[in-house]
C-alpha positions in Angstrom: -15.9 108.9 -49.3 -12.6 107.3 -48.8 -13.4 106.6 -45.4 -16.8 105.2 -46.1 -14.7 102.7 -48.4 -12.3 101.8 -46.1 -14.8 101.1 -42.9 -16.5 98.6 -45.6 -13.5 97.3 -46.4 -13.0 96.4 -42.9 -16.2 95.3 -42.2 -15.9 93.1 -45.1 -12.6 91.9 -43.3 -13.7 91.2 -40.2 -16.1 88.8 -41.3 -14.1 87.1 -43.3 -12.0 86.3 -40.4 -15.2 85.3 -38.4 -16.1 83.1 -41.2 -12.5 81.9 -41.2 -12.7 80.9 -38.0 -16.2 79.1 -37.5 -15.6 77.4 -40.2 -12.1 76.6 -39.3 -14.3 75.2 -35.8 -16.4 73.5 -37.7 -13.7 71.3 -39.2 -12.2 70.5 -35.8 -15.7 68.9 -34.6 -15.6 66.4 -37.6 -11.8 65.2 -36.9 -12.3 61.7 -35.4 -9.4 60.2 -33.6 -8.9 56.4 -34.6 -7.5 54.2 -31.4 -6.5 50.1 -32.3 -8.9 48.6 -30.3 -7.8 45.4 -28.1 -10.2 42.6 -27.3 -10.2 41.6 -23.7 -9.9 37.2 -23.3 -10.4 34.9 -20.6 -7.5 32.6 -20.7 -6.7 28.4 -19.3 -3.5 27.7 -18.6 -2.5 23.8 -19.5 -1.8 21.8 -16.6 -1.4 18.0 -16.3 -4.2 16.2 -15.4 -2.7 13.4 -13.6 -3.5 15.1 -10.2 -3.7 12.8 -7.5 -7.0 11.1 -7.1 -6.8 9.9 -3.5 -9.0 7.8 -1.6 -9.0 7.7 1.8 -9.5 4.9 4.5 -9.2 3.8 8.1 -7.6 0.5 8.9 -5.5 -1.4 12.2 -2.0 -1.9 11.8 -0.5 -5.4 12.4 2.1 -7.2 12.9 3.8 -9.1 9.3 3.4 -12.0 11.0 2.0 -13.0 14.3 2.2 -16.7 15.9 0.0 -18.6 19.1 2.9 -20.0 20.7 1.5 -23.3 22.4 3.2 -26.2 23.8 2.8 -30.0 22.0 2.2 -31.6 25.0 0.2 -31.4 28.2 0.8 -30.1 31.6 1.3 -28.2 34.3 2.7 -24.6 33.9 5.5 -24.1 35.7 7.0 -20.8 34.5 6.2 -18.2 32.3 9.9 -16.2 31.5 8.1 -13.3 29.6 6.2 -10.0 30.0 3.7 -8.2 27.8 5.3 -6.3 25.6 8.6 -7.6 25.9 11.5 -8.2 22.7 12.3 -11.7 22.6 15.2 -12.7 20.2 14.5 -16.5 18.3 15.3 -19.3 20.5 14.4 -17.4 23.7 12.5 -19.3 26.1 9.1 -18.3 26.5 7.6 -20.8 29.3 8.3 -24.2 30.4 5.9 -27.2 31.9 6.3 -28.7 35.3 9.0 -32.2 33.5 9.0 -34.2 36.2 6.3 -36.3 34.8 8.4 -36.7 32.0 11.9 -36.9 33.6 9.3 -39.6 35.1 9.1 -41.3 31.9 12.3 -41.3 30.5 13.8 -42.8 33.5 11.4 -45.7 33.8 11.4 -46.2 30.0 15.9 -46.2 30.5 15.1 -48.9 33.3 12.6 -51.0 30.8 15.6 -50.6 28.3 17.8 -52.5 30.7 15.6 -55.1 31.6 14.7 -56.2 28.2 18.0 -55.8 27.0 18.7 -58.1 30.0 16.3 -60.4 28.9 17.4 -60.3 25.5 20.8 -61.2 25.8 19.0 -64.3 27.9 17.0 -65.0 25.1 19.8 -64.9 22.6 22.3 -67.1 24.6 19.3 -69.9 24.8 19.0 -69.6 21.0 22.5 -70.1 20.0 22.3 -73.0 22.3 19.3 -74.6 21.2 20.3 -73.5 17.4 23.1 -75.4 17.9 21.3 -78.4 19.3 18.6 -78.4 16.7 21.5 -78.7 13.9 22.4 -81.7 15.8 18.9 -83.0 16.0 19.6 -83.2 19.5 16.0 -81.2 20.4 12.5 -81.0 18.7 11.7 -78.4 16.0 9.4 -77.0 18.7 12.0 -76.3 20.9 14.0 -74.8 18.3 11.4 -72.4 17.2 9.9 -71.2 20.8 13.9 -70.4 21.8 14.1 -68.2 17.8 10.6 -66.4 18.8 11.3 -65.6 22.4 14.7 -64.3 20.6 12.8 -62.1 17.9 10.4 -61.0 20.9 13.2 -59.7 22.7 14.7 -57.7 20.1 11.7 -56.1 19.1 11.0 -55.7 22.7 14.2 -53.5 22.7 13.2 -51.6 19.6 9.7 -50.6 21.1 11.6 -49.8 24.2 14.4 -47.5 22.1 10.9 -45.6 20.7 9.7 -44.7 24.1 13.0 -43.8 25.0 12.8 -41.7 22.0 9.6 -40.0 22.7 10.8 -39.5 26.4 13.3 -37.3 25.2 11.0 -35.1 23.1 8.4 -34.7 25.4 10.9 -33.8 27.9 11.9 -31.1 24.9 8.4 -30.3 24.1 7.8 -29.2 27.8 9.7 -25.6 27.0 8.6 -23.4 24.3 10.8 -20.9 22.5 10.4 -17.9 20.1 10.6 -19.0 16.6 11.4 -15.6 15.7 12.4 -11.9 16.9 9.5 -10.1 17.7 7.2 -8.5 20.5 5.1 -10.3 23.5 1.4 -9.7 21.8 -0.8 -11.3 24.5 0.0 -14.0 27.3 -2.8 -16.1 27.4 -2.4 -18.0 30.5 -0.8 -18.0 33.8 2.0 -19.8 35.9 0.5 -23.1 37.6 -2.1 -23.5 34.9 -3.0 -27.2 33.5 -3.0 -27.0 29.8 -3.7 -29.3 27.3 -1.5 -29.9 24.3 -2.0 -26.9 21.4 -3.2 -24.7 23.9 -2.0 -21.1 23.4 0.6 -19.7 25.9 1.8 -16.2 24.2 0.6 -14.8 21.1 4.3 -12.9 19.4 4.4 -10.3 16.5 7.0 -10.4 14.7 8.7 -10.0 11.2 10.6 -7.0 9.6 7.8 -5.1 8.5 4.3 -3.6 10.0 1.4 -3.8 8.0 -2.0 -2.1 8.0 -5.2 -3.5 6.9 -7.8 -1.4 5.6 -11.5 -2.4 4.0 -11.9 -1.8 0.9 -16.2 -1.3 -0.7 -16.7 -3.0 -3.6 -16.9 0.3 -5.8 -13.4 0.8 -5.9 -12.2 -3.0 -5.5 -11.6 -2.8 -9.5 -9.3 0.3 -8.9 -7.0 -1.2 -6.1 -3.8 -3.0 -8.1 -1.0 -5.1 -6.0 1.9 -2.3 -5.8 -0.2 0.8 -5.7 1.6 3.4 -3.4 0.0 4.8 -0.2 0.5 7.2 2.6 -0.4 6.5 6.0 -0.7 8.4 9.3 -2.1 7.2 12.9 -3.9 9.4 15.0 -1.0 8.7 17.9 1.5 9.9 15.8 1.2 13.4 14.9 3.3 15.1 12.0 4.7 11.3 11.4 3.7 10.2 7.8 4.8 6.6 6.3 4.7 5.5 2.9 3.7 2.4 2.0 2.4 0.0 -0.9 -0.7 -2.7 -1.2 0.5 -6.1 -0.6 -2.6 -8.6 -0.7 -6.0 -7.9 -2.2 -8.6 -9.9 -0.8 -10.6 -11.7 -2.9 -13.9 -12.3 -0.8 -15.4 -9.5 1.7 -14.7 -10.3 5.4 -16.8 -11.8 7.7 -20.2 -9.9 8.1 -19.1 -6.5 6.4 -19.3 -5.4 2.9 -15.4 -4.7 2.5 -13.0 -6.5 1.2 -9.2 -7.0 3.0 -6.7 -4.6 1.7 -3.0 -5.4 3.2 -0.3 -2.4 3.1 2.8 -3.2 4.0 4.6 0.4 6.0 8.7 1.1 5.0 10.8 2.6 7.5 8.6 2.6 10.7 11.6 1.9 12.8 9.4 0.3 15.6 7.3 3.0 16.7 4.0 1.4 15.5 2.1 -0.7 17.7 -0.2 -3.4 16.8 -3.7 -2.1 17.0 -2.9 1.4 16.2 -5.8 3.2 13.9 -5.0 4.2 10.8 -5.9 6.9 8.1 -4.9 5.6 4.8 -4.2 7.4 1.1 -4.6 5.3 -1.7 -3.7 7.0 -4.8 -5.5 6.1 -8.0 -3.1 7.6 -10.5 0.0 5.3 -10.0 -0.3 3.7 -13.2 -1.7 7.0 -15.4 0.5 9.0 -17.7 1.8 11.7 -15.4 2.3 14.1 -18.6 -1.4 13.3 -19.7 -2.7 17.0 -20.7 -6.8 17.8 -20.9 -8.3 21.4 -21.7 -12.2 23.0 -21.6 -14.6 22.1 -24.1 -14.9 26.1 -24.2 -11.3 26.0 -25.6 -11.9 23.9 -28.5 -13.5 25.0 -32.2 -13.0 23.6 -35.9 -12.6 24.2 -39.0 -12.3 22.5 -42.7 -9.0 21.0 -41.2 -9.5 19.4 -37.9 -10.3 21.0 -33.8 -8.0 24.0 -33.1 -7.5 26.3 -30.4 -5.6 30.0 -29.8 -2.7 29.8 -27.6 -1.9 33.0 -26.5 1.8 34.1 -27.0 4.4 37.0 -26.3 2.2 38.5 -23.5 3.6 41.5 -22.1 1.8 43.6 -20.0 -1.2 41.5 -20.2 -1.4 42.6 -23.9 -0.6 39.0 -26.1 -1.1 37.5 -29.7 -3.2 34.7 -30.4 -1.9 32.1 -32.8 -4.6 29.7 -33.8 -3.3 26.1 -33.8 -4.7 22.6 -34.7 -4.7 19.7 -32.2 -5.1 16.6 -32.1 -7.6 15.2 -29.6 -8.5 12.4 -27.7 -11.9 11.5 -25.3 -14.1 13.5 -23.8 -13.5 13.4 -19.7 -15.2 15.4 -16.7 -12.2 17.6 -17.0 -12.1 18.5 -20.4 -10.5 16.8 -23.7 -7.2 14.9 -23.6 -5.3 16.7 -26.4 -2.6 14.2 -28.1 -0.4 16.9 -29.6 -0.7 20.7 -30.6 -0.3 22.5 -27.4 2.2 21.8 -24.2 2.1 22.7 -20.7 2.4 26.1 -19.3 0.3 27.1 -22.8 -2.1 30.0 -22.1 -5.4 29.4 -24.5 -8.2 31.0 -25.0 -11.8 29.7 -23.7 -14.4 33.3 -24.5 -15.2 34.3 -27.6 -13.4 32.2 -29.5 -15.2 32.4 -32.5 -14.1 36.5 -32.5 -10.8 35.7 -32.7 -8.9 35.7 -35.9 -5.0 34.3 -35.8 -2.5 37.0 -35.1 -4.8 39.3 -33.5 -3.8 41.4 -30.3 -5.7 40.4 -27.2 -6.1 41.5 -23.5 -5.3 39.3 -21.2 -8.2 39.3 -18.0 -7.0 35.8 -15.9 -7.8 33.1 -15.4 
């Protein structure tokens, strides 16, 4: 009987135990395990918006200035003394007529000057004696006055002689042409032996410090082109050469049978190596005068609240895990790039622009990119 007691006993035991232990099972399958859960955010980081708008544009350079050297008188060419292409320094001579015929000139109009002073010193000798006469009233008043006129006559006679002298000389000067500047032989128009007439080009010279490049500009952007503006130029000749440069003249009409309007750009430091006539690509940027600190950010950024517009800027990320710290800003208009903000947020701020109605300031984010 003692037996019988002590196998129920451990019977009794035993499932206890097993009791124990299911239920002690049981419990394990209700335990829940509580992780903080991180929201995962798309993020914009603030950049200045004052990239460079560039336009581009093809356009000729050219000389700064350029001049049709011609002669002021007719002739005969006699000799031309330059080249195409060639440097001439100011007060070179360029080309020269035949002078004779104006040596011609200047020696008959020396010989007329002779004669008449001849004839003058004639006509004054008879006029101090007939003056003298006359006071006397030893000859008529007739007398008197055709010796005084053929006196005057005579003098003026020199005078008009003294002009032609005059003119002589400076055709004889006028019959060589010289560079009125330093520059470069553009064209030569005509050739030794030639007859030209008076304002007749010979040589066509570039010259000036500076090369310029002209570019057309369509009326859509004329409003946008200011005097000053700064531009970047490179010529299809000159590869890896780049040369800055700034708009000089704005024209004010289109030019002749186009729809663009003259833009001048005057080239710095091109130390000769542009020719006339080159093609051109020209930059214009549109920026120059914009703020270059001017900062925009998405629409998607941007909510509000009884206060005024906010956004979350995302700080103290490490290991793409950040806080997000709601702050108000203050913005400006709406652009194609986003709103300008005035204050609130700087650049290099990351801010969020998903879900950010779910966000709540302080809370712990995940940072996904860009």
């Amino acid at each position: 009987m003692y037996n019988s007691k002590l196998r129920k006993i451990q019977k009794l035991s035993i499932l206890v135990l097993v009791s124990l232990v299911f239920i002690s099972c049981s419990n394990k399958k209700d335990i829940k395990i509580y992780k903080e859960v991180i929201r995962p955010v798309k993020y914009h980081t603030i950049k200045s918006s004052s990239e460079n708008q560039d336009l581009s544009f093809s356009g000729i350079s050219m000389p700064q200035e350029q001049a049709k050297i011609s002669f002021k008188i007719s002739g005969n060419i006699k000799k031309i003394y330059v080249k195409l292409g060639d440097k001439v320094k100011k007060g070179q001579i360029i080309a020269e007529l035949d002078p004779e015929v104006y040596k011609l000139k200047l020696r008959e109009a020396n010989i007329a000057l002779k004669n008449i002073k001849a004839k003058a010193k004639n006509a004054e000798s008879t006029y101090k004696r007939i003056k003298a006469l006359y006071e006397e009233q030893n000859v008529s008043k007739n007398d008197y006055e055709k010796a005084l006129t053929m006196y005057e006559v005579s003098k003026t006679g020199i005078s008009a002689i003294l002009n032609k002298i005059k003119q002589a000389k400076l055709q004889l000067k006028y019959a060589t042409i010289k560079a009125p500047d330093n520059g470069v032989i553009a064209y030569i128009l005509q050739k030794e032996n030639e007859n030209i007439a008076a304002g007749m080009p010979v040589v066509v010279l570039n010259y000036g410090k500076k090369t310029e490049v002209e570019v057309g500009i369509p009326e859509t952007v004329m409003n946008k082109i200011k005097l000053g503006m700064k531009t970047i130029v490179k010529f299809n000749s000159l590869k890896n050469k780049t040369f800055n440069g700034k708009i000089t003249k704005i024209g004010v009409s289109p030019k002749l049978n186009t729809p663009l309007f003259p833009v001048t750009i005057e080239l710095e430091n091109t130390n000769n190596k542009i020719l006339t006539g080159m093609v051109a690509k020209v930059k214009i940027n549109l920026n120059k005068r914009r703020n270059k600190n001017k900062i925009t950010i998405p629409t998607l950024a941007v909510n509000e609240d009884s206060q005024s517009k906010y956004v979350y800027i995302i700080k103290n990320i490490k290991n793409n895990i950040g806080v997000v710290k709601k702050t108000h800003v203050k913005l400006g208009k709406l652009t194609n790039k986003g709103f300008e903000v005035f204050s609130g947020v700087k650049l290099g701020d990351k801010i969020v622009i998903a879900g950010v109605n779910k966000m709540k300031d302080g809370l712990k984010v995940r940072v996904l990119g860009e």
